[in-house]
C-alpha positions in Angstrom: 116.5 76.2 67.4 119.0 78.0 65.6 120.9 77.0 62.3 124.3 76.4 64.4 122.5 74.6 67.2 123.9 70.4 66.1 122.8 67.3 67.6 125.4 64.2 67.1 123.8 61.0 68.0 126.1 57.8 68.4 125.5 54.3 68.8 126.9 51.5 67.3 122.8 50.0 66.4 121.4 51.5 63.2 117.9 50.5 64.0 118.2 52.6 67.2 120.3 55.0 66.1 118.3 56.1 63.0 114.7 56.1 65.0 116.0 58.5 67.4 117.4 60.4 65.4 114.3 60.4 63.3 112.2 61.7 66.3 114.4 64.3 66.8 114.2 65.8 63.4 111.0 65.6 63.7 111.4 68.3 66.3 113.1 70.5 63.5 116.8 69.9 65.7 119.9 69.2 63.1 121.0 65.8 63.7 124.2 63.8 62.4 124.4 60.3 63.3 127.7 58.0 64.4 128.1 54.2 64.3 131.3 55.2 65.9 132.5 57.2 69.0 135.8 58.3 67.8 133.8 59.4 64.4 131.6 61.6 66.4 135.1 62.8 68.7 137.3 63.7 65.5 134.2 66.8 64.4 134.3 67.9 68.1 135.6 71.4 69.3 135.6 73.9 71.5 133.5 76.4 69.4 131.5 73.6 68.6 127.6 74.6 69.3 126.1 71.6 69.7 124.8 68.7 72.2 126.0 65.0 72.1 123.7 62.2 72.4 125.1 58.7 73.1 124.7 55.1 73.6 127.2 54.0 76.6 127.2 49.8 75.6 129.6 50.6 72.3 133.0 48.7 70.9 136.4 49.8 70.7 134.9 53.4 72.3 132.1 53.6 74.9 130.1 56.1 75.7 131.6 57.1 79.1 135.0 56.9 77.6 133.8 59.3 74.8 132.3 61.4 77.3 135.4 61.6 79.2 137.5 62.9 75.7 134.8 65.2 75.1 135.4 66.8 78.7 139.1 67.4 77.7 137.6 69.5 74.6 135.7 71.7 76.2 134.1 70.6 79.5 131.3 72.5 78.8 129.3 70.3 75.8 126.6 68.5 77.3 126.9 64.7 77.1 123.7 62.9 77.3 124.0 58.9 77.7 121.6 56.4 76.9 121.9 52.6 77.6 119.8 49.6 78.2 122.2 48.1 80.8 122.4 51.1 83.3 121.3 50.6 87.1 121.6 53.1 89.8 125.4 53.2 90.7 126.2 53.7 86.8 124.2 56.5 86.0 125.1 58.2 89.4 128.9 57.9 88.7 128.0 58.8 84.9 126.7 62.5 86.6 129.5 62.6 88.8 131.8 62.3 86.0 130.1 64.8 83.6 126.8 63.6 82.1 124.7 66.2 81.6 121.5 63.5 81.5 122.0 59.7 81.8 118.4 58.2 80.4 117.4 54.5 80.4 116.2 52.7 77.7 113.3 52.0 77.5 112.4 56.0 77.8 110.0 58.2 75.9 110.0 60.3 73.1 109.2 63.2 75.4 112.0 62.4 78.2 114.6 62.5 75.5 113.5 65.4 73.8 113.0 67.4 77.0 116.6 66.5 78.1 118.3 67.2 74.3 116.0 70.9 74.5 117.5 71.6 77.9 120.9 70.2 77.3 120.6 72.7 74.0 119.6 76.0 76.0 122.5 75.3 78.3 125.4 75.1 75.6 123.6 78.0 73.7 123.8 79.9 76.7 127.9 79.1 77.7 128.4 79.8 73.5 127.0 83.2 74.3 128.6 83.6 77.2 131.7 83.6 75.6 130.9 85.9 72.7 130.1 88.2 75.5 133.6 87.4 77.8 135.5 88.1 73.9 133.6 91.1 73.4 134.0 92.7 76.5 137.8 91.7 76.6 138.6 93.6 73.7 137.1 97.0 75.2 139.0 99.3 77.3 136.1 100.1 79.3 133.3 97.3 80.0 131.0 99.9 82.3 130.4 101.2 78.6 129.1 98.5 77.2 125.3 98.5 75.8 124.7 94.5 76.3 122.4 92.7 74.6 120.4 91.2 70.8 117.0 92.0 71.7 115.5 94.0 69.0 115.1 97.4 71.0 118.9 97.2 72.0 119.6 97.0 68.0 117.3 99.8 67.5 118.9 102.1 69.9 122.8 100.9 68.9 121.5 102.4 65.5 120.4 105.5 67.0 123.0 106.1 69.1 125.0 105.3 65.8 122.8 108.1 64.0 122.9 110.8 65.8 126.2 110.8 68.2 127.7 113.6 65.8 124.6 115.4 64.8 124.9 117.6 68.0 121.7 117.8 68.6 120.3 118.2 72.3 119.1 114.8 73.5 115.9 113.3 75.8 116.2 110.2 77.4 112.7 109.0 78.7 113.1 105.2 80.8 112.5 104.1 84.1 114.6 104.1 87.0 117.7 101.8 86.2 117.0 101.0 83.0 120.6 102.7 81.9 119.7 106.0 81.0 123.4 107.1 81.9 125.2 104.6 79.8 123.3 105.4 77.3 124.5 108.9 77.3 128.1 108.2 77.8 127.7 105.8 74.8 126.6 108.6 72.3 129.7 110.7 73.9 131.8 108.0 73.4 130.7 107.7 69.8 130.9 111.5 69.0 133.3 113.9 67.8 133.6 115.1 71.3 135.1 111.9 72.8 138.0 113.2 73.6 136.5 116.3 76.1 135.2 115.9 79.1 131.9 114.2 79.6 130.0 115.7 82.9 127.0 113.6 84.4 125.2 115.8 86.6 122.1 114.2 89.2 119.9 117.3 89.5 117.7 115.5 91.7 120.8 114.4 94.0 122.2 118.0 94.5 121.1 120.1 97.3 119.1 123.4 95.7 121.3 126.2 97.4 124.4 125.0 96.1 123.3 123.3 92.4 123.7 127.0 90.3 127.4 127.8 91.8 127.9 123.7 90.8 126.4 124.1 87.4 127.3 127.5 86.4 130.6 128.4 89.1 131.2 131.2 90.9 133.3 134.0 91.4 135.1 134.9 94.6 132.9 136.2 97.3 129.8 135.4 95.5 128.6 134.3 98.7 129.8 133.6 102.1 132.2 131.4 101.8 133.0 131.4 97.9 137.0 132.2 98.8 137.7 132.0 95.6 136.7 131.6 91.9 134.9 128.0 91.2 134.8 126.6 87.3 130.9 124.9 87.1 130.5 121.5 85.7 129.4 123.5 82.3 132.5 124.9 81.6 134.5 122.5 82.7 132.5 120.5 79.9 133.2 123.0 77.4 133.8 121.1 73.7 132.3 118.0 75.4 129.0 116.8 76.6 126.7 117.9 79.8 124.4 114.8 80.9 121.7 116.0 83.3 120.4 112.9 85.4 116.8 113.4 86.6 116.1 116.5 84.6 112.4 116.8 86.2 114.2 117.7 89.8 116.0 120.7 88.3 114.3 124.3 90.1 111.8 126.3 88.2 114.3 129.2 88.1 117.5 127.1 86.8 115.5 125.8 84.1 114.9 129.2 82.9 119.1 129.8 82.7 119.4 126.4 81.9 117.4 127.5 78.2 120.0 130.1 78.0 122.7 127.9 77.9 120.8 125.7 75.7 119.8 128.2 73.1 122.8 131.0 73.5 125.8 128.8 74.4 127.0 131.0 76.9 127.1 131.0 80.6 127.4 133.4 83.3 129.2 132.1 86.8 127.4 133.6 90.2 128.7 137.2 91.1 129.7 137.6 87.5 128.2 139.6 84.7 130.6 138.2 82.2 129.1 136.0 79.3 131.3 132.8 78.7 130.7 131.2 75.5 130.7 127.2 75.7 130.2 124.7 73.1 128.5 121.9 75.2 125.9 119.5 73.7 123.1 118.8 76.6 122.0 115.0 77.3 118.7 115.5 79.4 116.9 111.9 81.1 113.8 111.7 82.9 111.5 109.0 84.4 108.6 111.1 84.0 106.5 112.5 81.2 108.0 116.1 80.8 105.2 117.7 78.5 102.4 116.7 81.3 104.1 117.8 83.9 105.0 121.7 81.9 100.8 121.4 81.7 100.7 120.9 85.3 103.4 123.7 85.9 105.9 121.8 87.4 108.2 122.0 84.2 108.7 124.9 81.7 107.1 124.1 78.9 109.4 125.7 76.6 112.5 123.8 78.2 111.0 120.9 77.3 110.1 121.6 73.8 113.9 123.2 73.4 115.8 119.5 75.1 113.1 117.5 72.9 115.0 117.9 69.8 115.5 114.0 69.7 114.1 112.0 71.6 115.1 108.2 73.1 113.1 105.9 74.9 114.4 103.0 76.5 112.5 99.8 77.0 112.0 98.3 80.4 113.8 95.0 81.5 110.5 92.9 81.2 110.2 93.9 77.7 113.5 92.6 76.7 114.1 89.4 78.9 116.0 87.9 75.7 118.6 90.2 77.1 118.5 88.8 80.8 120.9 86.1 80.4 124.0 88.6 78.7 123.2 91.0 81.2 123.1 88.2 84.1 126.7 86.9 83.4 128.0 90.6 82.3 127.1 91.9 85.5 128.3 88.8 87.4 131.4 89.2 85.4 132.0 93.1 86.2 131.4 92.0 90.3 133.8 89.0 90.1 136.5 91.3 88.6 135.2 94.0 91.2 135.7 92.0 93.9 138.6 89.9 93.0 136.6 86.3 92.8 136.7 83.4 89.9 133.9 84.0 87.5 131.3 80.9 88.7 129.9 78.6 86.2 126.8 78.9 83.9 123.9 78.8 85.8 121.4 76.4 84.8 119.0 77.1 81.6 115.9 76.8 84.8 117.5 79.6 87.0 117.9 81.7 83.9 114.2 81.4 82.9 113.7 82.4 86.4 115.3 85.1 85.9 113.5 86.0 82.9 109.7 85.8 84.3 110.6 88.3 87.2 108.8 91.7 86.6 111.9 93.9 87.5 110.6 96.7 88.5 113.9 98.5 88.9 115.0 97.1 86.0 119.0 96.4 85.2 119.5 98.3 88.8 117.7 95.4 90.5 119.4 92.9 88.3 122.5 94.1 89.1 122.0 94.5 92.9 
């Protein structure tokens, strides 16, 4: 429960009316109770977080006409309806027409509050939904976006927020897909060097014999076939930011010019002897642990200690599944738009817990995919 979570409860019996109510403040939910339908209607809006419980046998307003006024508000606010003169075709044309739940009297404590719980999760999760849809519609760039309330994603907004114009040399440590590259384009972003280039660079995607001309450029007949002078991703970052994808994958000998750059700010392109001076700030990420494998020799030790100035580590998917259900509809937003489609509706609270007990070994990757 949450302080804006509201249950209204109509029906035109006190006696009823207060003992439910009753039992569900005894489950801590906020309750306001109606004698009236069009009482309950007149505090209803579309912003309106809350679930409606209601008897359907009422004067002047009953509960399926109420439901269907509701519906014109905002379609989305579940409806539950309760009567003791329901039969088969009723509640079937009630669902048809809206209902989120249509219970029977004489039903359980247990049935009612297990339909009001899950009738709660699912307008909880359309309010959100929409917080989301206004949030990202008032960004010029959505792929940017760091979604989610989990209490790691706070921590690392405030980090990001710290250090983006300390221009210090940054580590990010997280598995595969858990957004190591927004991550970095989010402390760009925030920087004073938003406005120059920001270079993303997959060492472990770039063929070895041709990743120091890409890195560092060339000059003309460097090599066979360098026909003329080539400006590397470095200087073509200069005053911006360098982000190097997959770190661990970078040569044993380009991490020893790579330190240069790092601790000289200068370059040098192949075939050149001519010292370039850069100001670049270096965004390094890795899925492995860098200082075991500089003990096992398969990273220089001192490269390490030199990109390890600060250091971010970014939690896996199954340690924030709070965050599943943003993420879910973000990324189902980002392929509607991609694809031209209608965004589909909510899914259903049971999908989205689902969702949230899957181990995710790829992480936001595999929840996108």
């Amino acid at each position: 429960m949450t302080s804006e979570d509201k249950i209204f409860l109509v029906d035109d019996e006190k006696v009823v009316r207060l003992s439910l109510k009753r039992e569900l403040q005894n489950k801590n939910y906020s309750v306001e109770d109606f004698e009236s339908a069009k009482d309950a209607l007149s505090l209803i809006s579309e912003d309106w977080q809350g679930v409606i419980v209601s008897d359907v046998m009422m004067p002047k307003m009953n509960g399926l006409t109420l439901m269907e006024k509701v519906r014109e508000v905002d379609p989305e606010i579940p409806v539950i309806l309760i009567t003791g003169q329901g039969n088969i075709p009723m509640a079937v044309q009630a669902i048809q027409n809206g209902a989120y739940d249509f219970l029977e009297k004489p039903f359980s404590t247990d049935t009612l509050i297990d339909a009001v719980k899950r009738a709660v999760e699912k307008r909880r999760l359309v309010m959100e939904v929409r917080r989301l849809q206004s949030k990202i519609r008032v960004q010029s760039e959505t792929k940017n976006t760091i979604i989610g309330k989990s209490a790691s994603i706070e921590r690392l907004r405030q980090v990001i927020s710290n250090i983006a114009d300390a221009d210090a040399d940054i580590l990010i440590l997280g598995e595969t897909g858990t957004g190591k590259d927004l991550v970095a384009q989010n402390i760009h972003q925030a920087s004073k060097r938003r406005n120059h280039n920001f270079t993303a660079i997959n060492c472990g995607a770039m063929p070895e014999n041709i990743i120091e001309s890409e890195l560092f450029g060339h000059e003309a007949g460097a090599f066979t076939g360098a026909d003329k002078r080539r400006i590397g991703k470095f200087e073509h970052s200069n005053k911006g930011t360098v982000f190097l994808d997959e770190i661990e994958s970078m040569p044993l000998h380009l991490q020893v010019k790579l330190l240069r750059v790092i601790q000289e700010k200068v370059i040098e392109r192949v075939g050149s002897n001519e010292s370039i001076p850069l100001d670049i700030r270096i965004i390094a990420a890795t899925k492995t642990d860098l200082k075991l494998a500089s003990e096992k020799g398969l990273f220089r030790e001192d490269l390490y200690y030199r990109l390890n100035v600060v250091q971010i580590t970014l939690a896996p998917l199954r340690e924030r599944s709070e965050d599943i259900p943003l993420l879910f509809q973000h990324l189902v937003m980002d392929a509607c738009s991609r694809y031209h489609q209608e965004t589909p509706p909510v899914p259903t609270a049971e999908y989205i817990q689902e969702l949230q007990l899957r181990k995710w070994e790829g992480n936001i990757r595999e929840l996108k995919n």
